[in-house]
C-alpha positions as CSV (number, residue, x, y, z in Angstrom):
1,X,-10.8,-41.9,3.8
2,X,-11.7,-38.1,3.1
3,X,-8.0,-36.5,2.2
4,X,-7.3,-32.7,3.2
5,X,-4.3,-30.8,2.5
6,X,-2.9,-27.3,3.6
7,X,-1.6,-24.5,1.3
8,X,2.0,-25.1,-0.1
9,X,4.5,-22.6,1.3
10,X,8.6,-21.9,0.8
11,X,9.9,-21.9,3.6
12,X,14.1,-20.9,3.8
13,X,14.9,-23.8,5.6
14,X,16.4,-27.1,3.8
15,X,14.2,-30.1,3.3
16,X,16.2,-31.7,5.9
17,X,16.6,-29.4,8.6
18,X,12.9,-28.8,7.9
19,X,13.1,-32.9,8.8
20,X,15.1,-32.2,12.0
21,X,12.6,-29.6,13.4
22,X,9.0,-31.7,12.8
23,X,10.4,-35.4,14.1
24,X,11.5,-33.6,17.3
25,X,7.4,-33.2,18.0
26,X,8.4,-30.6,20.7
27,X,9.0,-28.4,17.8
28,X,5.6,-28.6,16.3
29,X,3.8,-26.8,19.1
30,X,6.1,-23.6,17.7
31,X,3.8,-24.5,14.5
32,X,0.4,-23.8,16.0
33,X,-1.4,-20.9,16.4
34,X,-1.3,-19.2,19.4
35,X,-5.3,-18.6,20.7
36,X,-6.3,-21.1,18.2
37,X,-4.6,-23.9,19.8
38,X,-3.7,-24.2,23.4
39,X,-2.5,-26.6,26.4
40,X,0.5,-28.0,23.8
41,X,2.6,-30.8,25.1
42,X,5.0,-33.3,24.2
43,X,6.8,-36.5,25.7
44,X,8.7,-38.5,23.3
45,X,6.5,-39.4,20.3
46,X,3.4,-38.1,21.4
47,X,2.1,-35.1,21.3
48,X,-1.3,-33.4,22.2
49,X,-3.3,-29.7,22.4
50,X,-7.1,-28.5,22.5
51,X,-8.5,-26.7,19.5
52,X,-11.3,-24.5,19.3
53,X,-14.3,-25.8,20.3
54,X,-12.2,-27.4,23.2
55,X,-11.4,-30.9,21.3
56,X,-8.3,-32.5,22.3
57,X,-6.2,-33.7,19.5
58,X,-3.9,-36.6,20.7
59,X,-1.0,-37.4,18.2
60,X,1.8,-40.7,17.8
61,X,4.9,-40.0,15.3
62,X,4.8,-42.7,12.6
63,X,7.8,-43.4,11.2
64,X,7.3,-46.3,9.5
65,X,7.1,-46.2,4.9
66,X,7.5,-42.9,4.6
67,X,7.7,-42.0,0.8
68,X,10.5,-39.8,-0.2
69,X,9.0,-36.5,0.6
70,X,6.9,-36.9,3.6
71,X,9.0,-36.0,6.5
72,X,7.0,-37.2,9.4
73,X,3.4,-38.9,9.6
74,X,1.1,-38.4,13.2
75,X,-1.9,-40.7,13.9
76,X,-4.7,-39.8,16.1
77,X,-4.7,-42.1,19.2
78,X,-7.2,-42.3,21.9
79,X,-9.2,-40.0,23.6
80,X,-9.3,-38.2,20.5
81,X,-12.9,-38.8,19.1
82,X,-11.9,-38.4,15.6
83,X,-9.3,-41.2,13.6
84,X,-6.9,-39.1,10.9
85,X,-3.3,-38.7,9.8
86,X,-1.2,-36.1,9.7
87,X,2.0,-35.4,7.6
88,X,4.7,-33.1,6.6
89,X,5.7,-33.1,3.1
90,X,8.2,-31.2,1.4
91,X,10.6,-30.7,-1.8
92,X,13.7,-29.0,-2.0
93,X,14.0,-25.9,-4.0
94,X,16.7,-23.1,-4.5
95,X,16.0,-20.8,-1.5
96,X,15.3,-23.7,0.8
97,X,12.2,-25.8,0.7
98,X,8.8,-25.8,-0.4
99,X,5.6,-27.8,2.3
100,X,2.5,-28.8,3.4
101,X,1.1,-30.6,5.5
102,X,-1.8,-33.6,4.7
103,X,-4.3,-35.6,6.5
104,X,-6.6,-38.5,5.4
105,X,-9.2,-38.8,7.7
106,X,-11.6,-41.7,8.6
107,X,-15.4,-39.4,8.1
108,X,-18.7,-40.2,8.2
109,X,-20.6,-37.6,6.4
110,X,-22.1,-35.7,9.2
111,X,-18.8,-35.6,11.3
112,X,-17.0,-34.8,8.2
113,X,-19.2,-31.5,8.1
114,X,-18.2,-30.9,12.0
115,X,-14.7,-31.5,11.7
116,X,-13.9,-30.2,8.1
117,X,-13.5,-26.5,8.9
118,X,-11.3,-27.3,12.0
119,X,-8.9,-29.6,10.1
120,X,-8.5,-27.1,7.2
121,X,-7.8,-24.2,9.7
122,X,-5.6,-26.4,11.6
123,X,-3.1,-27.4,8.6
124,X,-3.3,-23.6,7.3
125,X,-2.3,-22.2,10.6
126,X,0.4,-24.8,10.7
127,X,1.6,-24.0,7.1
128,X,1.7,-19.9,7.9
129,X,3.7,-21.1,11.3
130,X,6.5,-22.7,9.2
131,X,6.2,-19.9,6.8
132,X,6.8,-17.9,9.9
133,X,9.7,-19.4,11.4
134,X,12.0,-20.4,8.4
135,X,11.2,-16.9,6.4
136,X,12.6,-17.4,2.9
């Protein structure tokens, strides 16, 4: 498992509420990137969108052993080609809350150097998105 994890940012939301908004997954297409991501949809616990490059990421809420600060965990399911993790994690601070979000990925080399640079952007945009919504 190759881990990757987005910039940490405060957002001035509380770790909960912060909690609220990703486990309702209809919230985390307000997360992406507009242009970078597109055709966002969600129906209960599963979620999906393309990213560049036209790859369709398909994604089930987990639920199940979270530790204390990750606030919601996403698997990969089929058709997407590539198996990897997503979380939300989070501590509470005076102004609200400080994040990132995480991934541990199941790479080969060779696809690890084809799917690196998406992943990365992927969790940065979705960092800057919650920066963007819960301004501190």
């Amino acid at each position: 498992m190759i881990a990757f994890e987005g910039p940490e940012v405060h957002i001035g939301i509380s770790k909960e509420e912060l909690k609220s908004e990703v486990q309702d997954l209809s919230n985390i297409g307000k997360l992406l990137p507009e242009g970078a991501v597109k055709d966002f949809t969600s129906e209960g616990d599963k979620c999906s969108f393309k990213v560049k490059g036209g790859v369709s990421i398909h994604l089930e809420k987990d639920l199940n052993n979270l530790s204390e600060n990750v606030l919601v965990r996403m698997h990969t399911v089929a058709p997407t080609p590539v198996k990897f993790s997503l979380e939300v994690i989070a501590t509470e601070t005076a102004e609200g809350c400080k994040c990132n979000v995480r991934s541990d990925a199941d790479l080969n080399p060779f696809t690890r150097m084809m799917v690196e640079p998406a992943l990365k952007s992927l969790f940065e945009e979705m960092s800057e998105g919650m920066k963007k919504r819960f301004p501190v």
